[in-house]
Residue, then its C-alpha position, 0 to 999 in steps of 0.5 A: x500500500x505504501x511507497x516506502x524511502x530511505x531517502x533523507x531531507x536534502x535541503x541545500x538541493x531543495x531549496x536551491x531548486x525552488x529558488x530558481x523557479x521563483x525567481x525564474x517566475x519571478x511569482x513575487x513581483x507585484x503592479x497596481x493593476x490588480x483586483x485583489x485587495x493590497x497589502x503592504x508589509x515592510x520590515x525595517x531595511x537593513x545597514x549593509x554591514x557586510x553579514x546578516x545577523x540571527x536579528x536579521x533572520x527573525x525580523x525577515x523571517x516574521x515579515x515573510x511569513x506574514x507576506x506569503x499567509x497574505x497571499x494564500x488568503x487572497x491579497x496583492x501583497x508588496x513585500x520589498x528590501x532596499x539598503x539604508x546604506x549611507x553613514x559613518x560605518x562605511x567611511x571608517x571601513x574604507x579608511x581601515x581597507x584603504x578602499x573607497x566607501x561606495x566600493x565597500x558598501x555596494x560590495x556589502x550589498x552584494x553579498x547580504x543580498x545572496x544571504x537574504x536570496x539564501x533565505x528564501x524571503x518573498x521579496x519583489x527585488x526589482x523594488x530594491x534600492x540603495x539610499x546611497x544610489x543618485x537615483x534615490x538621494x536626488x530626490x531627497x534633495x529636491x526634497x529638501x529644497x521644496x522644503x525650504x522654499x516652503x520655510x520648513x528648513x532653515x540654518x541657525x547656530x547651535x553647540x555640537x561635540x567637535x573632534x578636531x582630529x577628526x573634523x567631524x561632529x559627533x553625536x553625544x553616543x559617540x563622544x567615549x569619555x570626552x575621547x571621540x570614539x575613532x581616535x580617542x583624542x578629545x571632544x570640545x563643544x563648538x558652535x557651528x552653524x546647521x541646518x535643521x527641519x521644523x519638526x515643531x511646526x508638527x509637534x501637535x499634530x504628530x501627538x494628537x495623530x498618535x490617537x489614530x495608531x490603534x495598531x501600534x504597541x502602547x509602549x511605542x505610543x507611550x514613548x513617543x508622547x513622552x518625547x513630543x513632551x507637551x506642556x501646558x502652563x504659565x509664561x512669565x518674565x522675571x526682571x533682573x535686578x539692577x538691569x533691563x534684561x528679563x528672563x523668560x520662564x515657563x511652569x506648568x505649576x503656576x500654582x506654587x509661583x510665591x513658593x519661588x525662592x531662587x532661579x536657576x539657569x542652563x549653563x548655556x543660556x544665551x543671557x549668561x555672558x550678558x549677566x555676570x559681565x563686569x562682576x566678580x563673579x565672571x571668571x568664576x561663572x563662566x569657567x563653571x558654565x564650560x565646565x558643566x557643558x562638557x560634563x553634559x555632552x559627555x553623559x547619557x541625557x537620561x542620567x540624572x546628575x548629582x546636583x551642581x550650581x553656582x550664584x552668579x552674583x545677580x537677583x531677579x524679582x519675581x513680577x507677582x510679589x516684588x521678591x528678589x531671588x538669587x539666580x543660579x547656574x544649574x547643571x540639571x536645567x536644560x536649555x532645550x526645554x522650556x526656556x533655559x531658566x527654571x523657577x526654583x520652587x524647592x518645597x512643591x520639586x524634588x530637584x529644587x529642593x535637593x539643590x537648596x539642601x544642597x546650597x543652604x537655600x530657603x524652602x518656602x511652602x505655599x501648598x498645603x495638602x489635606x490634612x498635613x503641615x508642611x514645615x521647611x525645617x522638618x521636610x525630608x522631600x518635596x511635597x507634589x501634592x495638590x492641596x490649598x494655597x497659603x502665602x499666595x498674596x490674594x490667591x491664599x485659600x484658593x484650590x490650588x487646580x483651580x488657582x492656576x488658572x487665575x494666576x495666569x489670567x493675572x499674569x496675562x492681565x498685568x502684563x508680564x505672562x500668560x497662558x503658554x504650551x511648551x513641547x520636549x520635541x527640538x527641531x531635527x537637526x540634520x546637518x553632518x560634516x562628512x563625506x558618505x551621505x547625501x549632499x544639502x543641495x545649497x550655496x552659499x553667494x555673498x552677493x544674493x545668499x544662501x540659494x536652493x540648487x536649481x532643480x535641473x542640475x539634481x543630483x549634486x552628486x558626491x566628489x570621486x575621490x582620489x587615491x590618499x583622500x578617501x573620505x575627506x569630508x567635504x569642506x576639505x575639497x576645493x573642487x566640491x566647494x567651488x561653484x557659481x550661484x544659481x541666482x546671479x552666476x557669481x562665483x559661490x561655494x556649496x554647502x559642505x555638510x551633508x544629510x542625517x542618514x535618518x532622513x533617508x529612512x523617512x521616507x524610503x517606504x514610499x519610494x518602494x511604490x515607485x522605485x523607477x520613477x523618474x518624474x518625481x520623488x513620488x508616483x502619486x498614483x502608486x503610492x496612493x494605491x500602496x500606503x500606508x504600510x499595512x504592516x511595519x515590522x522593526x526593533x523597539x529600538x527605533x520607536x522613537x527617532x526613525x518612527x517618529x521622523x518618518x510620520x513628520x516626514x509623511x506629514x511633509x509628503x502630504x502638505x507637498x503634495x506626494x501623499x494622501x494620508x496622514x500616517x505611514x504605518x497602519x499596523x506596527x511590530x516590534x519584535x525582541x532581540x536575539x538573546x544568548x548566554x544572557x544577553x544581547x548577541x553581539x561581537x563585542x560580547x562574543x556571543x554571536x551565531x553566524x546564521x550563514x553557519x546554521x543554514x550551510x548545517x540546517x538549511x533556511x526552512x529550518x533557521x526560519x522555522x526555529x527562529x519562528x518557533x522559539x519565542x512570540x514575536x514581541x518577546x526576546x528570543x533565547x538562543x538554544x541550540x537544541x531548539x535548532x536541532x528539534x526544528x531540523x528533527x520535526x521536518x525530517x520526520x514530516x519529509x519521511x512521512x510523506x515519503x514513505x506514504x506518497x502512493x495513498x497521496x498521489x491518488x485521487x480520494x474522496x473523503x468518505x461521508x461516514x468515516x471510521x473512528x480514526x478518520x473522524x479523529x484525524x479529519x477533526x484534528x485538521x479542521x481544528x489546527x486550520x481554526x487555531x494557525x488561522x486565528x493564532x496568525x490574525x489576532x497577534x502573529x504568534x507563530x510560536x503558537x501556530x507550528x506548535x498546533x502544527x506539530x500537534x496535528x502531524x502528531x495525530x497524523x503519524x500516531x493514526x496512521x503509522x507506517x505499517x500500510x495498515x491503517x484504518x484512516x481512510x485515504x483522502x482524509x490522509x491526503x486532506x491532512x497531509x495538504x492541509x498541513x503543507x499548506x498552513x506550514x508554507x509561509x514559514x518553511x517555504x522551500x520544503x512545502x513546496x517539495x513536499x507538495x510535488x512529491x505528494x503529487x499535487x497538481x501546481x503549486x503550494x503557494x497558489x492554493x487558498x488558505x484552508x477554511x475549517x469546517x465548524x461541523x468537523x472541528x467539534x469535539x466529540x460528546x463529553x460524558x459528564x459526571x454527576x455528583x450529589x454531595x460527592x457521591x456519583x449519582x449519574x452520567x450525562x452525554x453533552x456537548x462539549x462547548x456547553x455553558x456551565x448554566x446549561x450543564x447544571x440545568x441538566x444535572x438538576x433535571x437528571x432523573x437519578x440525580x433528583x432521587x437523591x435530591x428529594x425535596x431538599x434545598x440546593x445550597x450551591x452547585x460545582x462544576x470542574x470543567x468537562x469532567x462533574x458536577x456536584x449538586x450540594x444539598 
């Protein structure tokens, strides 16, 4: 009856065969012109680093699996990779090879694209870009320069980490020590003028849009509000004593405003030099200001600092009550939010009063909560808590919630504040001053200023480099620099700073709609087909800068007149890093496994399929080699079945109506692996879930069936099985699905059969034989359904003819019921 084999699960001949008829067929590419309903799934691209990491294999992995189950259930699916391939890495490794940077990158490029080939992933590769390529960055900067002629772009003056050896700024993450972290010499703040977009203009927008990502995780959404940070508060000038200057504050605690004591400021405010100017003090303020900047470039922004400050020798009066307060100059108060000065109140905030504690500064409570007597020289903390205002001129009595509105109507009033809202959110700034990134399509002309590039002479390409100046930035090359305005011809020179490389990255998912599009950054047509993203796949890591410049940059889109939507990613995934021996699989740990390795042992559908199987996709995946092996195991053993049993499954068989015990078994079994895989993959992508119900259903298909040739499962419930399995399983181990479907003499081809329905009837339980108890005792047995409600179960217990003998006429006080196995009526 049966075909029996020996032979084993050859993956590498396996899976090089049904690369090249995919590609051959090129079956995964995709057009606008379908009638089938789009789908759009994206992971995030990848930096051309040279090798794949397991990372990479899990975040692809997950993406295509959700791309082929879209288009077994019908869908028109745009599934494509690209290359985010500008930035530093590549400079520092053509430096190091003596090669030149597009050398390194294109070459990396070539061989991750045959990694990603290797594991089978459903891309559309005529899709593919490079952000490095011209074809792609001339866009950006026409971009860029529509951008700024809509004044969403502008230059301004601001501190950044210089390296001097290196001539290059530095981002904080990259300053080692106050060393730069290429030449380990030291980092000093330098002014230098840059280009920034206005992210702000946005910023209301972008928080209130947050509301529409309904399939967003929280935790991203969470994080993101708390960047954007909005504020909402008083405005208030703080005269300085003896001077015409004021100082500008914001609070969103206006209520504790007579509770202020002392005013402290950043070390970087603009009105510092002019305050201690000609005192005593200045020498002594300044050489403290510099040294608290270094310290603050050097520090994660998220550590806090112990508390450090110095009196600069002048006093401010506080508009509400004419008190003079000292003014400090702080090292925990930052110019980027609020205004730079900071209203101490020490008793009502806990920085304030570990500063005054601190300085031997006075604390003075103007809030009482309920019930409590806040006492300075008993107060072991700041009191945070609402409560009623005292010593608050004619606010005193007041709710202290509802006193901050009048306190600023009164300020508004009289002339020195008002009502104000404030966000956390800064401009982007995107200027960098080195070579391997897009050029700032400008000029800078004495004559007629600073003027965009006109747009026929996109792109302005990157100098070719001479052997002995690779990678010298830009402001090093006179050939680069030198050039005529596009206003009035005069001889000029270029911008010299090139682009963040997150600005490619903001937009590069809709470029996917239109790769080849020559026209325009945008075919407005395609991209209003496509987007949003259905689905964006990526690491937690990137929720807050590449997410959120990518929805500014689609706002950007919009007002330009490229797009049709507000938001670019519908649904959002971040699944968990790669975890072994405890922690993050890195080189610098040395815990890394190559995956080239594992598929050179495994095989692709097998690497997928433990990397699927391990861990749901939002949790963190612990490396386990034993996981890799028990995949590798589960699909020799699905290939040797089908093997082994290929004449029942090459023949045509029809499902018996009235199928024996085994056959009713298995059929059941198949139609509730189809429920379970359906709904598992639909509600939260938990493929984890899913193989394991699959793994359940080839159990029962082995045990029921076995290799004697003697089963009693009729053959085209085997063959139902067996198809439905392969099926179901083809998303995420598609070369070996798409062998077996031959070898099981199925007519075309796996990926282009339906995704299977499972049938209500057939998934039911047999009847559940249900124990009936009256006190303890078993008094009957009950044949039910087994979805029934508890309320129905103890409706037939209490109305069972052999349980009411024991009941009689006496009260029931309460009844048990232990699912699908008794219930206990308690007399």
């Amino acid at each position: 009856m049966n075909h029996k084999t020996d032979s084993r699960y050859d993956f590498n001949t396996i899976e090089e065969k049904w690369q090249k008829i995919w590609e051959e067929k090129k079956i995964y590419r995709v057009n606008e012109k379908s009638t089938k309903e789009k789908y759009y799934v994206l992971e995030m691209f990848p930096y051309p680093s040279g090798r794949i990491h397991m990372g990479h294999v899990r975040n692809y992995s997950i993406g295509d699996v959700i791309a082929r189950y879209k288009r077994l259930r019908g869908f028109n699916v745009l599934h494509p990779m690209g290359w985010d391939a500008f930035g530093l890495p590549a400079e520092n490794a053509a430096q190091k090879n003596n090669s030149h940077p597009a050398d390194w990158t294109y070459s990396n490029i070539d061989y991750m694209r045959r990694q990603l080939r290797r594991l089978g992933l459903s891309y559309d590769w005529q899709r593919e870009i490079a952000t490095c390529n011209p074809e792609y960055y001339r866009w950006e900067q026409l971009l860029f320069i529509e951008m700024f002629e809509k004044g969403i772009v502008y230059q301004k003056e601001t501190k950044v980490n210089w390296c001097e050896t290196c001539q290059t700024v530095l981002a904080n993450e990259q300053v080692i020590e106050g060393c730069c972290w290429r030449c380990d010499e030291a980092v000093h703040p330098r002014e230098m003028s840059g280009w920034f977009f206005k992210i702000t203009d946005y910023a209301e927008e972008l928080l209130a849009d947050l509301d529409l990502l309904k399939g967003w995780p929280e935790k991203v959404i969470t994080m993101q509000r708390n960047w954007i940070g909005k504020s909402t508060g008083l405005t208030c000038n703080f005269s300085v004593d003896g001077s015409e200057l004021t100082i500008p504050i914001f609070t969103t605690r206006p209520d504790t405003i007579f509770g202020v004591t002392f005013m402290s400021i950043a070390p970087e405010h603009p009105l510092l030099e002019e305050l201690v100017q000609g005192t005593e003090k200045e020498d002594e303020v300044k050489e403290f200001a510099k040294e608290i900047i270094i310290e603050k470039q050097r520090r994660n922004i998220e550590e806090e600092p112990e508390k450090r400050g110095i009196f600069t020798g002048r006093y401010c009066i506080n508009p509400f009550d004419n008190s003079k307060i000292p003014i400090y100059v702080a090292n925990f108060v930052l110019m980027e939010y609020g205004t730079g000065a900071v209203m101490a109140v020490p008793a009502h905030d806990e920085r304030d009063f570990e500063f005054a504690r601190k300085y031997n500064l006075e604390i003075r409570p103007v809030v009482q909560p309920d019930d409590t007597i806040l006492d300075p020289a008993t107060m072991e903390t700041a009191s945070t808590l609402p409560g009623t205002l005292v010593d608050s001129g004619e606010f005193t009595g007041m709710d202290s919630v509802k006193a901050q509105a009048a306190i600023i109507a009164y300020a508004e009033q009289h002339g020195f504040g008002g009502p104000h809202v404030t966000y956390r959110l800064r401009d982007w700034g995107i200027s960098r001053q080195r070579y391997w990134g897009a050029p700032i399509p400008m000029v800078h002309c004495e004559k007629c200023g600073v003027q965009p590039v006109a747009c026929e002479e996109l792109p302005v390409l990157l100098p070719e480099d001479a052997k002995g100046e690779t990678c010298s930035p830009l402001h090093q090359r006179q050939s680069f620099i030198k050039t005529t305005c596009p206003q009035c011809g005069a001889a000029a020179r270029r911008e010299t700073d090139t682009m963040d490389t997150f600005m490619e990255s903001s937009w590069y998912f809709a470029r996917y709609t239109c790769p080849r599009f020559i026209d325009a950054p945008l075919d407005r047509e395609k991209a209003s087909y496509w987007l949003p993203v259905d689905q964006y796949i990526g690491g937690v890591e990137h929720a807050i800068l590449h997410l959120l410049y990518s929805r500014f940059f689609t706002k950007v889109l919009r007002d330009l007149g490229y797009l049709d939507i507000d938001e670019p990613f519908t649904n959002l995934l971040t699944q968990g890093m790669v975890i072994k021996d405890g922690s993050k699989m890195s080189k610098s740990k040395g815990n890394v496994v190559d995956p080239h390795d594992l598929v050179q042992q495994y095989g692709a559908d097998t690497v997928r399929l433990f990397s699927l199987f391990a861990a749901p996709p939002e949790r963190d995946l612990e490396w386990n080699a034993q996981g890799v092996e028990g995949a590798s195991r589960f699909l020799n053993r699905v290939y040797r079945f089908i093997s082994a049993h290929r004449d029942i499954l090459v023949q045509h068989q029809d499902i018996p109506v009235q199928p024996g015990p085994d056959g009713k078994a298995l059929n059941r079994k198949t139609h509730q692996t189809i429920k379970r895989v359906t709904e598992t993959i639909e509600n939260n992508f938990h493929f984890n879930t899913a193989i394991s119900a699959m793994m359940e259903l080839f159990n029962v298909l082995s045990s029921l069936v076995g290799d004697s040739g003697e089963s009693q499962v009729e053959p085209g419930i085997i063959k139902e099985s067996v198809t439905t399995l392969l099926v179901l399983l083809s998303p995420m181990v598609p070369h070996f699905t798409a062998e077996m479907w031959e070898i099981a003499g199925n007519p075309g081809s796996v990926e282009d059969q339906p995704w299977p329905v499972y049938d209500i009837e057939a998934a039911r339980e047999e009847l559940l034989t249900i124990v009936v108890q009256v006190m303890g005792k078993v008094r009957s047995r009950l044949q039910v359904d087994p979805d029934i409600s508890d309320e129905e179960l103890i409706k037939l217990a209490m109305s069972d003819e052999n349980a009411r003998k024991f009941i009689a006429d006496k009260p029931v006080r309460k009844t048990i019921v232990v699912k699908k196995k008794l219930v206990n009526i308690v007399i």
